[in-house]
C-alpha positions in Angstrom: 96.2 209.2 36.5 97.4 208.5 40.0 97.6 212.2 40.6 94.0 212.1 39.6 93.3 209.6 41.8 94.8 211.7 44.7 92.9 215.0 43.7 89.2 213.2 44.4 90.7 211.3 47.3 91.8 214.8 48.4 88.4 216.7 47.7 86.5 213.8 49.1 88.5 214.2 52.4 88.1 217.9 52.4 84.3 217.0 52.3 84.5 214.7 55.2 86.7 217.3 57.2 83.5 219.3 57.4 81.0 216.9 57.8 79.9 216.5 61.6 78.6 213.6 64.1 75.4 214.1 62.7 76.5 213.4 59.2 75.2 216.7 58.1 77.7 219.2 55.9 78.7 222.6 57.3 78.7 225.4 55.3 81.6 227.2 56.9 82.6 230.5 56.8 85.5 230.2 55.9 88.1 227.4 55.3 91.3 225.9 54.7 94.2 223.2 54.0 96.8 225.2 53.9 99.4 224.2 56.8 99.8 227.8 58.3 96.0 229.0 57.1 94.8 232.3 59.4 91.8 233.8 59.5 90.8 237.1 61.7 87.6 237.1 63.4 86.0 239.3 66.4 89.2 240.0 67.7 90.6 237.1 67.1 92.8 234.8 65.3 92.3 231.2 63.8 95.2 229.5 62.9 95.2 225.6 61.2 99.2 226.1 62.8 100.5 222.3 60.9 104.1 223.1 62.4 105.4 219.7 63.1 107.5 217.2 61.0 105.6 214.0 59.0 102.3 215.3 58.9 99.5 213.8 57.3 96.4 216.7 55.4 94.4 219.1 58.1 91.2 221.2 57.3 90.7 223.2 59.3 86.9 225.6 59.1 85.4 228.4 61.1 82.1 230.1 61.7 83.4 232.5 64.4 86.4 232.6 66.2 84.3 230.7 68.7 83.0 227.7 66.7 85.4 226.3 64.4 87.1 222.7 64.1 89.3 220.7 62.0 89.2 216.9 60.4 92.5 216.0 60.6 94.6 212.9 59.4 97.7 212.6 60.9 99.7 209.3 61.3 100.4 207.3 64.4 103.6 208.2 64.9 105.3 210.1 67.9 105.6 213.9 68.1 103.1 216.4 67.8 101.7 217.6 64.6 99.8 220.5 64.7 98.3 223.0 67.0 94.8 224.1 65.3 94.0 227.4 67.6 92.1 230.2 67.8 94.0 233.2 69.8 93.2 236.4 71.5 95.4 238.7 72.3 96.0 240.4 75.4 99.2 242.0 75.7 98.8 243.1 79.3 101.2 242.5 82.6 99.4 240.7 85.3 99.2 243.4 87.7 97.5 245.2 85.0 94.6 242.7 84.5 91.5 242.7 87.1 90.0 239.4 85.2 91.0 236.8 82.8 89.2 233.8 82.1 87.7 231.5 79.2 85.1 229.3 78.5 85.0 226.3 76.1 82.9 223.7 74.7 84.0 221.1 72.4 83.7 217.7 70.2 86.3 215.4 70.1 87.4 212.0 68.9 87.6 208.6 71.1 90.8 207.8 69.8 94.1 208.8 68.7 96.7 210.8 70.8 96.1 214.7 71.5 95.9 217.5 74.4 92.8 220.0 74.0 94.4 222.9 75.6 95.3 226.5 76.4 98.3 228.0 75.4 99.0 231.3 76.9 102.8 232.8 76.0 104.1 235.7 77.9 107.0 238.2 78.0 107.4 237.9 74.4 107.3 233.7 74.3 109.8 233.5 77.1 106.9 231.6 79.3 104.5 229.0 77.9 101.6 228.1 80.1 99.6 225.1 78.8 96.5 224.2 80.4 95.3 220.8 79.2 91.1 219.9 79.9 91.4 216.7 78.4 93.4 214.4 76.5 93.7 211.2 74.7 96.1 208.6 73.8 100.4 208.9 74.4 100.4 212.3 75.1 102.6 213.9 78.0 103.8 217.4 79.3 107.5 218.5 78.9 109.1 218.6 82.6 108.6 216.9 86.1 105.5 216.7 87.9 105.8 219.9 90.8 102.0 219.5 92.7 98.9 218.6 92.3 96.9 222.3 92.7 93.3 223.5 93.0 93.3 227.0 91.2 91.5 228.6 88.5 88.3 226.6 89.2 89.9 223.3 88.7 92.3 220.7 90.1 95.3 220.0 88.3 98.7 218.5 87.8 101.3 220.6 87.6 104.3 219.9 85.8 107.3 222.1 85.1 110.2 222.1 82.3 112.1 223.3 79.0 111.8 222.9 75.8 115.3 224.4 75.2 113.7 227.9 73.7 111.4 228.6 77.0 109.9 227.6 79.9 107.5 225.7 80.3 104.4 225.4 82.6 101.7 222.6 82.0 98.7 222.2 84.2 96.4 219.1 83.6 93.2 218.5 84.4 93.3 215.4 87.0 89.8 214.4 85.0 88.4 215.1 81.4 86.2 217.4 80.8 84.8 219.1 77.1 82.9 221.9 78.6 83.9 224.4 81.1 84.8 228.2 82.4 89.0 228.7 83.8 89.9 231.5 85.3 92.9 231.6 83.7 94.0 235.1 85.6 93.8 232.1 89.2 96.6 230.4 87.2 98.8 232.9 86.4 98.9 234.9 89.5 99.6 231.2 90.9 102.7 230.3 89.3 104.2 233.8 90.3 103.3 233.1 93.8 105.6 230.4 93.3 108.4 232.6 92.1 108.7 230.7 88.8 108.2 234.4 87.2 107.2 237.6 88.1 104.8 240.3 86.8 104.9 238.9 83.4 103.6 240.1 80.1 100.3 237.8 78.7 100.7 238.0 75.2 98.6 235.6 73.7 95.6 233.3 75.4 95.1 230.7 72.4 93.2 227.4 72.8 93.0 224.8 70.6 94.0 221.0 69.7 96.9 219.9 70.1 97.2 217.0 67.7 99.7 214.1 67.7 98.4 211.0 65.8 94.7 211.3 64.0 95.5 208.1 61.5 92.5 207.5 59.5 90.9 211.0 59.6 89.0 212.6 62.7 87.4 215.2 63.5 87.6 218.2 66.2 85.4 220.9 67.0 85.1 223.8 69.1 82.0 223.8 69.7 82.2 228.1 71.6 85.4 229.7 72.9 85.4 233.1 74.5 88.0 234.9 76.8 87.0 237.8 78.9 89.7 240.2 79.7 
């Protein structure tokens, strides 16, 4: 009986995962709770991406690869749980590209601990650049702090370090914002001015949540997400 118990709570929570601020169900395109769940859209991938370790469930649901979210219910513990994304991919050096840059809009919770942010990998993962545009709760970037830098249509701090597999560059936004165009192409062509890399391969420009404690069950959304290569 208790695993019948945990079915309903289960489907009642899957339910709630795609119900919005205004209370009112979406019928999604498409949907899932499985931890690694993709789904190719336009060009693009979403990915429900639950890669970390005591993780609670995550729904994640998409329209388009530009309006999606996920209700997600992970505990308030330390370490991040899951990256819920949706990627493009670009596969171009630097020199190569004339223009890269994205534009967002999203929903998110008052509470909990998270980073909505950019990830863009390059020469095959060797290079992560995170840009964080708001964030929430015990959340910090891997590294020291280098500069505080106005580039890509935005100030940011800059912070620089390892995670023992790659580097690692993080800009964050000095204040929060949900809405927004970066100019993502600014950024890169920034840190190789520094001589931190040099004319790098962009793989992938993905942006997403990335989600460290969500105890009780909230709720994210991505409300458009384009990039423009």
């Amino acid at each position: 009986m208790v695993n019948g118990i945990r079915s309903v709570v289960t489907a009642v929570l899957v339910v709630a995962g795609l119900i919005g601020a205004t209370g009112v169900a979406r019928a999604a395109a498409w949907s899932s709770t499985d931890k690694w769940g993709t789904w190719s859209n336009g060009g693009y991938t979403v990915r429900n991406d639950v890669w970390g370790s005591g993780v609670g469930p995550q729904t994640i649901w998409a329209n388009s690869y530009g309006n999606w979210g996920v209700w997600a219910d992970h505990p308030g513990t330390g370490g991040v749980k899951a990256y819920p994304h949706s990627a493009k991919a670009i596969n171009k050096r630097v020199s190569a590209l004339t223009r890269l840059s994205s534009s967002f809009n999203v929903s998110r919770p008052g509470s909990g601990a998270y980073a909505t942010s950019y990830d863009i990998w390059a020469d095959n993962n060797a290079y992560e650049i995170m840009i964080w545009v708001n964030k929430q709760g015990a959340v910090g970037p891997i590294g020291s702090k280098q500069t505080t830098a106005s580039v890509g249509g935005h100030t940011w701090d800059v912070y620089r370090g390892s995670n023992g597999a790659n580097q690692v560059f993080s800009f964050l936004r000095t204040g929060n914002t949900n809405s927004g165009t970066v100019d993502v192409l600014a950024v890169l062509k920034w840190i190789g001015s520094r001589g931190w890399y040099g004319d790098v391969t962009v793989g992938e420009v993905q942006f997403g949540f990335e989600i460290t404690s969500s105890p009780g069950g909230m709720d994210f959304v991505s409300n458009s997400y384009s990039v423009t290569a």
